[in-house]
N, C-alpha and C positions, 0 to 999 in steps of 0.2 A: 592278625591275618594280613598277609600280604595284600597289594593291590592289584598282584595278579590274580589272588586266587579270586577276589570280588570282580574282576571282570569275570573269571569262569562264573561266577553267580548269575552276571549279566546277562553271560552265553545260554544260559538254562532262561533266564527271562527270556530271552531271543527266542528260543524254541517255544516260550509258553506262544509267543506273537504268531511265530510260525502256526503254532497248531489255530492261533485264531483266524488268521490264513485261509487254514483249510478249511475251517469253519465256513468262511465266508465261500472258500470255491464251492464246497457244500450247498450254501444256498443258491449260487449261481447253479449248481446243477438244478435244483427246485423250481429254479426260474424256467430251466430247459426242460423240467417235467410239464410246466404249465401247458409252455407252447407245445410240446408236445400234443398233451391233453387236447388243447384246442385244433390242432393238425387231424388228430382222431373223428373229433365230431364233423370237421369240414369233409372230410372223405364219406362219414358216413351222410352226411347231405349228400353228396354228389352221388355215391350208391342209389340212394334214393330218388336222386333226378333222374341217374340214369334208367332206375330201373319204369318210375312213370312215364319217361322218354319212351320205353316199349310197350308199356300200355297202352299210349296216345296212338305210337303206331299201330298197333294193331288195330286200333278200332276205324282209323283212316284207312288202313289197308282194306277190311274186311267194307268198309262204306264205298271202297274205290269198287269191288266185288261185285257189286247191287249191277253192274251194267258191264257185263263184261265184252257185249258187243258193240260196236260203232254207233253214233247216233243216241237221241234220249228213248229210254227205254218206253214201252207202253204202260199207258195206264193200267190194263186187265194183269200185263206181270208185275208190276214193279211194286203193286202192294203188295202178296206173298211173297215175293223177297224182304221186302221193307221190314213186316212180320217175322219173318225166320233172323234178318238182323236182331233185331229188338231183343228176341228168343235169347238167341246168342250170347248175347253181351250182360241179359237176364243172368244168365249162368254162372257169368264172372261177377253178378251182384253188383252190374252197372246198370243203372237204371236209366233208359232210354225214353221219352214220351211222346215224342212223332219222329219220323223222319220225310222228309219234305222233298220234293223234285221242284228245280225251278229253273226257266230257260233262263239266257246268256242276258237276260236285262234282270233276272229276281224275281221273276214273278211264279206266284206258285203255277204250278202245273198235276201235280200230286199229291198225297199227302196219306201219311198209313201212321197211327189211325185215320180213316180218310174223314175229309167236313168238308161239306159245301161249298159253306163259308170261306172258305180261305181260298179258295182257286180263284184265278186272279189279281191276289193281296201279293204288295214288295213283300220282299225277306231283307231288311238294314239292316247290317254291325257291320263296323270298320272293316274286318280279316277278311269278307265275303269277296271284297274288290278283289284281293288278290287270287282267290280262286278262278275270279271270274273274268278277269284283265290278262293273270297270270300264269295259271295253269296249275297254280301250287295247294296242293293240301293242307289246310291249317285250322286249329282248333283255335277259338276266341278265347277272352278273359270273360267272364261271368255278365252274363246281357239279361237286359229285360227287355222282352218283346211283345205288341199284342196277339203276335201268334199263338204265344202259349204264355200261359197261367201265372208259372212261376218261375223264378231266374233261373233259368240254363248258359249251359256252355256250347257251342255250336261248332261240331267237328263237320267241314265242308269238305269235299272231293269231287276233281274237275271232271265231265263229263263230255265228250272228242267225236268230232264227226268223223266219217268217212276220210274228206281232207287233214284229220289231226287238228282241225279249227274246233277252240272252245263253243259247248253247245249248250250250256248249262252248268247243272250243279248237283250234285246230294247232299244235304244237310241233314244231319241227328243232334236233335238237340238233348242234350246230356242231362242232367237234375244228379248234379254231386253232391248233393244235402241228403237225398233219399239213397242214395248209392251207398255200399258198406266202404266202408272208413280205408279195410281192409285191400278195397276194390283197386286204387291209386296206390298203396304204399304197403310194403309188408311190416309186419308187426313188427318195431324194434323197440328192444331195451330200454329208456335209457334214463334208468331209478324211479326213485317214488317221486320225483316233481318233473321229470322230463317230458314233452310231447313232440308234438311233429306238427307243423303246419304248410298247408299247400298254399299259396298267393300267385293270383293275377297277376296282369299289367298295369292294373290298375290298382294296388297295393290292397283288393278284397280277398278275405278269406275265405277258399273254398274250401277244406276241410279240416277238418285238426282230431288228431290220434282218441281213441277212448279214454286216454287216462287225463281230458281236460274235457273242458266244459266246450260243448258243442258250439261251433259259431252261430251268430244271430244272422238272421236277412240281410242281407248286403254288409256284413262285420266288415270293419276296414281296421286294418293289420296296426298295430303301436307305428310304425314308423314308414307309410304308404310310399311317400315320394322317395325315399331311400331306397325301398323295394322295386318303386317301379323305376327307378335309374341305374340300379343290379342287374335287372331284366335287361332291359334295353339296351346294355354294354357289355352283356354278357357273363359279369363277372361275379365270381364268387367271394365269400369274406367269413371272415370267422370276430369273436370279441364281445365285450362284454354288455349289456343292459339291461336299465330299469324296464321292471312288466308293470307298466304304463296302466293297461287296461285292466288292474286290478280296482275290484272295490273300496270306495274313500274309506273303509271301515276300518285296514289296516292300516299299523300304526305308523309305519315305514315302508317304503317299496323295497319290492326281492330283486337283487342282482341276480342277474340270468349271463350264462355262458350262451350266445346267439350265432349258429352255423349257418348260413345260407347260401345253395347254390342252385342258378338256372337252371330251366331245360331247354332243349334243342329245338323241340319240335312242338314248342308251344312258350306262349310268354308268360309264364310261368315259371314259381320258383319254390324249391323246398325251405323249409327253418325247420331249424331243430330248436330246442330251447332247455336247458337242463337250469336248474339251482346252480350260483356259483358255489356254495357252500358243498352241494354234494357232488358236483364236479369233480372237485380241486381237492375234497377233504384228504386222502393219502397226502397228498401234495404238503399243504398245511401243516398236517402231522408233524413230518421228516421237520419243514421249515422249524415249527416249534423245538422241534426238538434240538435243532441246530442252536437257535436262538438260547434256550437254557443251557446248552453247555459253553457257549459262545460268554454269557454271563458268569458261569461259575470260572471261566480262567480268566477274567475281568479281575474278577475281584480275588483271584490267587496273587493276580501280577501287583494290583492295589498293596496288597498287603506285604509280598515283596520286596513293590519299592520304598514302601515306608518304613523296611527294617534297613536297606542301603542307605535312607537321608540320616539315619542315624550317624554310622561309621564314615559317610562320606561329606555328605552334603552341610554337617552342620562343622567340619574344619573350614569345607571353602567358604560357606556365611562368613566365617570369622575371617580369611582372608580377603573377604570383600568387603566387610568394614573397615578393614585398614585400608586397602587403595582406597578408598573413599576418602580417608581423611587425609592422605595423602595427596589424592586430588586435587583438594581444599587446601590444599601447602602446609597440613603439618605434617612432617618429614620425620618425627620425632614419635612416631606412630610407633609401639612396637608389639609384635607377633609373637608370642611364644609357643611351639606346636613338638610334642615330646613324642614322635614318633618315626620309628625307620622305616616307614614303609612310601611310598612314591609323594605320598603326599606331604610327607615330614622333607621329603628334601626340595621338595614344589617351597616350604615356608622360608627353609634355607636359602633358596633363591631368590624369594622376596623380601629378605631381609638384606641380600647384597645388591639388589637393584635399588631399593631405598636409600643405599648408602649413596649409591652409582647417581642416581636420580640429584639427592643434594648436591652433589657434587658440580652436578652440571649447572642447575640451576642457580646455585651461588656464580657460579664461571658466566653463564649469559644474563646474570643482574649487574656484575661487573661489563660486560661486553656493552651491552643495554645502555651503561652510563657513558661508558666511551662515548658512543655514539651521540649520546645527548650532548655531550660535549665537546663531540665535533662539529656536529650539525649548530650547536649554536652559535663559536668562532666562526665556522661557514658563512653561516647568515650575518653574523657582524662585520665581515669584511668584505662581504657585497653590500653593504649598503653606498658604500661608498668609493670614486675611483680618485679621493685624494692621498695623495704618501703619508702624510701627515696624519690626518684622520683615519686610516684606514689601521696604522700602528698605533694609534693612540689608542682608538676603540679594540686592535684586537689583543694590547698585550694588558688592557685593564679585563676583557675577558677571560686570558689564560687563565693571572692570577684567580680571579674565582672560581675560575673551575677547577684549578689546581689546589687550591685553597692554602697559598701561597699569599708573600710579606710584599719582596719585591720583585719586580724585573727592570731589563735593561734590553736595548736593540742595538746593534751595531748593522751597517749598510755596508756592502761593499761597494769602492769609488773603482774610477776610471783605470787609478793607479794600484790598483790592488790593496789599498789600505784599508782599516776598516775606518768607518764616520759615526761616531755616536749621534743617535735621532734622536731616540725615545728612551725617559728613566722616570720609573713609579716606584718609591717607595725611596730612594738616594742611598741604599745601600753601598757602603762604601770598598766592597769591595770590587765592585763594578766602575769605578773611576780611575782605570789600569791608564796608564802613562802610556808605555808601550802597545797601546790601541793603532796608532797611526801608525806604525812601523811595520812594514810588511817582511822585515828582515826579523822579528821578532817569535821567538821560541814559545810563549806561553801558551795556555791549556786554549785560549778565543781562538789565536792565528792556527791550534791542529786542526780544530771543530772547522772552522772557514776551510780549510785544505783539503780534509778527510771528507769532510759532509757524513759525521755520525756524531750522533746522539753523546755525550759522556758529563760521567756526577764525577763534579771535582767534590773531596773530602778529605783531603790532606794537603798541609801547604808547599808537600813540594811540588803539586801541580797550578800551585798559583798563590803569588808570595804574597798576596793580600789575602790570600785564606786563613781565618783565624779558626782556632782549634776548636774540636766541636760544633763548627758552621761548614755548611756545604751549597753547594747552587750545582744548578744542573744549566748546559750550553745547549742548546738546540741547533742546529743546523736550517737555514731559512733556504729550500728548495724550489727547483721551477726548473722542467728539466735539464734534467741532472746536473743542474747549476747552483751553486750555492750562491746564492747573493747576500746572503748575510746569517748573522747566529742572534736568536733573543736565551738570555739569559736567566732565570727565576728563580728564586732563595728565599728559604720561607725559615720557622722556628727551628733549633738544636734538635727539634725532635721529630719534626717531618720526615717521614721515611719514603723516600720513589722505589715501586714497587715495577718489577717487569710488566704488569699492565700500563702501570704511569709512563714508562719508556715506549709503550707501544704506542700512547695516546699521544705522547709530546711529539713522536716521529709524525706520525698523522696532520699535528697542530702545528708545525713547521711546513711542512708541504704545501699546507694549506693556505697558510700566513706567506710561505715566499710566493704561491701562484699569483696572488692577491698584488705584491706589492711589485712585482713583475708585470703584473698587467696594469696597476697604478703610474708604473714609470712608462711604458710604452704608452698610453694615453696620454699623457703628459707632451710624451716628445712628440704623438702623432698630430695632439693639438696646434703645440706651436708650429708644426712641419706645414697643418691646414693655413692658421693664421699669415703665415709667412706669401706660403700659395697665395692666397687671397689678395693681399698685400701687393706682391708682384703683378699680381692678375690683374689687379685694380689698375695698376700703374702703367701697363701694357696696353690695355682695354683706353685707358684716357691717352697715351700716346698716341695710341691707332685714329682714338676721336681726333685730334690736333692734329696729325697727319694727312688725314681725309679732308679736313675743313684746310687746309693750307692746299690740296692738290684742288678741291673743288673753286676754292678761290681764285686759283691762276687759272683752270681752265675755264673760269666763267670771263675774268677780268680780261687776260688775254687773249685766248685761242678764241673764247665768243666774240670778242670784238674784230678780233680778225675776219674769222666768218663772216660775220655781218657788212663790216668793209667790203668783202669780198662781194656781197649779193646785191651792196647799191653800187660796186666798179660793172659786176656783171649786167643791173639794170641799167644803167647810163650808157655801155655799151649797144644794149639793144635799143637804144633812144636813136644812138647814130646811125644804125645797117639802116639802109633804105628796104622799104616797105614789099619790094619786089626781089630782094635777096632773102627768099625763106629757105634756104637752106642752113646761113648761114645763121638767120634766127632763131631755125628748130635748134642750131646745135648751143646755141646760147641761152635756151628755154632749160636745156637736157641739162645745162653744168647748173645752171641756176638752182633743178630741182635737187641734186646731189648737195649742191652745197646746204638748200635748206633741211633736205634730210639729216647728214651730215650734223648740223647744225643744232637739231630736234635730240639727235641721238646724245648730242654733247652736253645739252642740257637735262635730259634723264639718268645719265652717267653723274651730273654734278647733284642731281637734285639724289640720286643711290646715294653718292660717296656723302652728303653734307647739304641735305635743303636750307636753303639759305632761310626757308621762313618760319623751318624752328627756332634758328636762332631769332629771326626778328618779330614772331607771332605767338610764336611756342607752340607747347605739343597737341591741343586740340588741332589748329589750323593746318600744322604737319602732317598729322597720319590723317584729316579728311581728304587733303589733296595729295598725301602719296597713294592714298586709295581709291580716288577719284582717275586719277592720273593710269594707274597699274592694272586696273579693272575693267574702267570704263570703257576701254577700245574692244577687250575679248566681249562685251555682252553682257558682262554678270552685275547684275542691282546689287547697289551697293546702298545699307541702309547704317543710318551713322546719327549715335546719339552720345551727348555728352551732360553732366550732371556733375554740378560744385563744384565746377575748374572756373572758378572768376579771377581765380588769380595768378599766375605764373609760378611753378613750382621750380624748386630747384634743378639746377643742370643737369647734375648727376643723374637724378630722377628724372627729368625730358630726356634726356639722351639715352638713356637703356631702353626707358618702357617704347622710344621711339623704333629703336633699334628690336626689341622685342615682335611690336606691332607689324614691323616692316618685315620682319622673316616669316609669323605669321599671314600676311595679305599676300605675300609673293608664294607662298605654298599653297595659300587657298587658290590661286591663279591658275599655277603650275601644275599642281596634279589634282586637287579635288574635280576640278571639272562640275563646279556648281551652278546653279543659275542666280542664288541671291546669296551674299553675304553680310553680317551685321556686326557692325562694331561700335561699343560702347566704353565708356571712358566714365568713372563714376568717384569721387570723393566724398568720404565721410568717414568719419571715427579715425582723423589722423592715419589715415590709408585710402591711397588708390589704387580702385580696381578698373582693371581693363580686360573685354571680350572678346573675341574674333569669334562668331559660331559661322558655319557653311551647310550648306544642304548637300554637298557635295556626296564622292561616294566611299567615305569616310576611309577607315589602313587599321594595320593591326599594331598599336600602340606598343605592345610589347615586344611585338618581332622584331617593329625599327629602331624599341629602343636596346634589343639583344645585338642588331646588328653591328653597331659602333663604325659603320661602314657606310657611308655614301653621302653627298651632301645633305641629305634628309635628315640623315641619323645626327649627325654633327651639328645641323642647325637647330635640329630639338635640343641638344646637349648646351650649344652656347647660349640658345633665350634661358637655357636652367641657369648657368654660370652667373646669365648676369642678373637673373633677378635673384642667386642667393645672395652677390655681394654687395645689395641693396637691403638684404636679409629682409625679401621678399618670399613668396611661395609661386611655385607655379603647377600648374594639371592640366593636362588633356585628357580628353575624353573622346572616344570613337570606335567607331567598328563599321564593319563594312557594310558599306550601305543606307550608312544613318547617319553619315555628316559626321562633322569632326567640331569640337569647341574646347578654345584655346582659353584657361582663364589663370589671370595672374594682378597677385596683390603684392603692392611695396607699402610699406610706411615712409610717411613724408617727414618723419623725425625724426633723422637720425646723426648720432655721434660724428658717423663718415662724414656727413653732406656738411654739420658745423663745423667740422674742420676745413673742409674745401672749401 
């Protein structure tokens, strides 16, 4: 059988589901019989409140009766009314046992049966106020009073003067115990366990149907406060409960279907109470019976499906034990399934995907190694940025990854030749003559030209190739430059495979970035040393320039000056004493020249303090800091540690030249009040600090700017304490001072030469 016609099988399962389905909406209607059911007995409660609703009233109406004129009625009439009441309501088998008159405060006034006794006496229960405050007729919940005997209910109605002003009351007190059952509720149905119960406001029982047991003296109802919070909201409710006020005798409590609805014109409420069992039993029925056929197409469909796992399910078992073990990587897994039907060409298909699958997997276990073997050449030719080392380490790599004899490197020169570097293994057919000739034809100078990959294995691609031996030329890349080719020849029987050519294009790439970026460090190195070098020699020219202008303008132009200011004082020796004119004007030149004179020596002591050369560098930067500071205001604190001895020049003259850019910036722009510098030797290094309280700059901004004398002067203290191969750092930010710190070693190679 086809696999169509087993899906038609399916389709017939489908329909068994379906009809289970319907089973199930079946019960859901069952469910909407229940509520139903329960909708029934709620109505019928409210019947039944409504119709005690017109009980209640009539008997308030017929009580409102008793005075149908203005004012309280008299004594001599109001008993024979009273009497013809009682009569009345006798008839409906309401059982009446006084009716009482009482004025606008409660106090009797009347009474039929009449007693003595009571004229004069309150009449209290709650509901009386509202008669008698509000005009309103209302029947209480079940009172005990010592007016009368036994608990009553007390229907009052307002009694209206002349003005419409309340003047009183009529009260009948009821005895619904003695009353027929009948009297409050008409006879209803509702099976052999169903009753009726009437309840207060105070969740007592005032009557309940013949077909249950009569309530006791003040009975209070299974669930009182739930009744009297029905009453008092009005609301009605239907659902299910235990009958609570069953004797312990039973074994188990009876679930009851429980209807109850208020009445209007009293606080008062009906229950209904039926057996859920005899409620619901249609209900039940139908459900059962859903349930048993709901069961018997369970276990159609059961048995069903376990004749399809046959024809269906136990081929794909077997096709899911193979992917498994194929999973697992054996690939070698085989299926054999001898049928034409969807499922025989489903195995067909898994036996071409198994194939497909090896296929690939051998293809990315090869891919896989590449990579292993590029990433490891990668990493051996980072390790290092020497020419040398860097081809040494990566063409002893190749070979093992190629699992190759020998190799050889050739480099391409300035002059377009090639340069033999690197040779492992001395294979001789790699010691080509013709190497250095750039006019030369052979298979090295294509590969250097072309920049591709090619297996020499014939000698007329290369007259050192001997028969049955081959090497393959690599091409050494760095955009799209060839700088050179490595070469690698391994046993007569090595075979390079189109993945070995894709690995060796990769491992040339890789090997020329390498040795590309080996030769530009190289040249970038000595380009640095060079700088340096210059720099150095620039930097000490400029020192010996400065010391040579400082000394003429100290030796000469200062003694001039100075001449000038004892010609100017000697002059004023001679003016007579009574020529102040001509003394102010010879006070005035005197001051210029000594300003003059002040400025020439702070210009000499910038260009080349004469007292580092003759004190050295402590005595230097306290009094260029002394000097520089001390007129703007700002406390200058200055400590020194392990300088007993005079350090070298090179070393006094930068850290001084350092120190002096930082004190004249702390001056210039922090705007601090104290500055501190320290000057410290130890471990064959001196450190020197400038810290300020100033209000600190954005260290990175002025060093992005490469613009202003700021930026510049931070760039040259770098310059000169690298080529002391010193460190230097700042530290700041706005608002928190700035601190300048910088370490030189005092040993070094430079300063022994100098």
């Amino acid at each position: 059988m086809t696999l169509q016609k087993k899906i038609g099988v399916i389709v017939l399962a489908g329909l068994a589901v379906g009809l289970s389905v319907f089973s199930w909406a079946g019960i859901q209607s069952v469910q909407k019989s229940v509520e139903r059911t329960l909708d029934e007995r709620l109505t019928i409660a409210r019947v039944l409140a409504s119709h005690l609703d017109g009980t209640l009233a009539y008997i308030l109406t017929s009580l409102g009766d008793l005075h149908p004129d203005a004012g309280l009625p008299a004594r001599e009439g109001f008993a024979p009314a009273a009497a013809a009441y009682i009569r009345t309501l006798a008839q409906s088998r309401i059982v009446v046992t006084r009716v009482i008159l009482v004025d606008d405060r409660g106090l009797v006034l009347a009474a039929e049966p009449g007693d003595a006794a009571l004229a004069g006496q309150a009449v209290s229960y709650p509901q009386l106020a509202r008669t008698l405050e509000q005009g309103q007729p209302v029947v209480s919940s079940l009172e005990t009073s010592p007016l009368i005997e036994t608990p009553v209910v007390f229907a009052s109605a307002p009694v209206f003067g002349g003005r419409g002003e309340i003047t009183g009351a009529v009260i009948a007190a009821i005895d619904v115990g003695q009353s027929a059952n009948d009297a409050f509720s008409p006879s209803v149905t509702a099976g052999a366990t169903g009753y009726v119960e009437i309840i207060d406001g105070n969740g007592i029982i005032l009557a309940r149907s013949t077909r249950a047991t009569p309530p006791g003296r003040l009975e209070m109802s299974d669930h009182p406060e739930r009744f009297a919070e029905l009453i008092s909201q009005r609301q009605a409710t239907v659902g299910t409960c235990h009958r609570c006020h069953e004797t312990s005798q039973e074994l188990e409590r009876q679930r009851d279907i429980l209807a109850f609805a208020p009445l209007e014109n009293a606080s008062w409420g009906v229950a209904i109470r039926q057996a859920e069992g005899e409620a619901l039993a249609p209900t039940q029925e139908l459900e059962l019976r859903f349930l048993l056929l709901g069961i018997i197409i369970l276990v159609s469909l059961f048995l069903l499906v376990w004749l399809m796992m046959r024809e269906i399910v136990s081929p794909i078992r077997s096709l899911t034990a193979a992917a498994r073990k194929i999973a697992a990587g054996d690939f070698r897994a085989g299926f054999t399934l001898k049928r034409k039907d969807e499922i025989g060409q489903l195995g067909a298909a898994f036996r071409t995907m198994t194939r497909e699958l090896s296929k690939s997997r051998d293809e990315l276990l090869s891919r896989n190694e590449e990579l292993f073997a590029l990433n490891s050449i990668v990493a051996t030719v980072s390790q290092s940025l020497d020419v040398e080392e860097v081809l040494d380490n990566a063409l002893a790599r190749v070979l093992e990854v190629t699992r190759t004899e020998a190799g050889h490197v050739f480099l391409r020169t300035a002059d377009n030749e090639m340069k033999s570097v690197k040779d492992i293994g001395g294979s001789p057919v790699f010691r080509c003559e013709q190497a250095g000739d750039p006019a030369a034809r052979c298979l090295c100078h294509e590969v250097l030209q072309s920049g591709r990959t090619v297996l020499a294995n014939h000698p007329s691609q290369c007259p050192l190739l001997e028969a049955e031996a081959s090497f393959v030329s690599i091409p050494l890349k760095s955009k799209n430059r060839t700088v050179g080719i490595m070469n690698i020849a391994g046993a007569s029987e090595r075979v390079f495979t189109e993945s070995d050519f894709r690995l060796l294009n990769s491992i040339g790439y890789h090997v020329g970035l390498a040795v590309e970026n080996s030769v530009l460090y190289q040249d970038t190195r000595q380009k640095e040393e060079l700088r340096g070098q210059l720099l150095s020699k620039v930097i000490g020219a400029q020192e010996e320039e400065r010391k040579r202008v400082a000394r003429e303008l100290h030796d000469e132009y200062g003694q001039v000056m100075t001449g000038l200011i004892m010609s100017i004082e000697s002059l004023e020796n001679t003016v007579a004493p009574d020529n102040k004119g001509v003394r102010e004007k010879l006070g005035h030149a005197k001051t210029l020249v000594e300003r003059a004179l002040e400025n020439l020596r702070r210009l000499t002591l910038d260009l080349r303090p004469s007292v580092l050369d003759d004190l050295g560098l402590v005595a230097a930067v306290r009094a260029y800091a002394r000097d520089r500071l001390g007129p703007s205001g700002v406390q200058v604190e200055f400590e020194a540690k392990g300088l007993r001895q005079r350090l070298p020049p090179a070393v006094e003259t930068a850290l001084f030249r350092i120190l002096q850019e930082a004190i004249h910036n702390a001056g210039k722009y922090a705007e601090a009040r104290t500055v501190k510098v320290s000057l410290e030797a130890r471990n064959g290094s001196i450190t020197a600090v400038v810290a300020d309280d100033g209000k600190g700059f954005d260290v990175e901004a002025v060093a992005r700017s490469r613009t202003g004398s700021r930026s510049l002067g931070l760039l040259g203290m770098k310059e000169r304490a690298s080529l002391l191969g010193g460190t230097l750092s700042i530290e700041s930010a706005t608002g928190r001072g700035t601190r300048l710190t910088v370490e030189i070693p005092t040993t070094l190679e430079r300063e022994e030469r100098e």
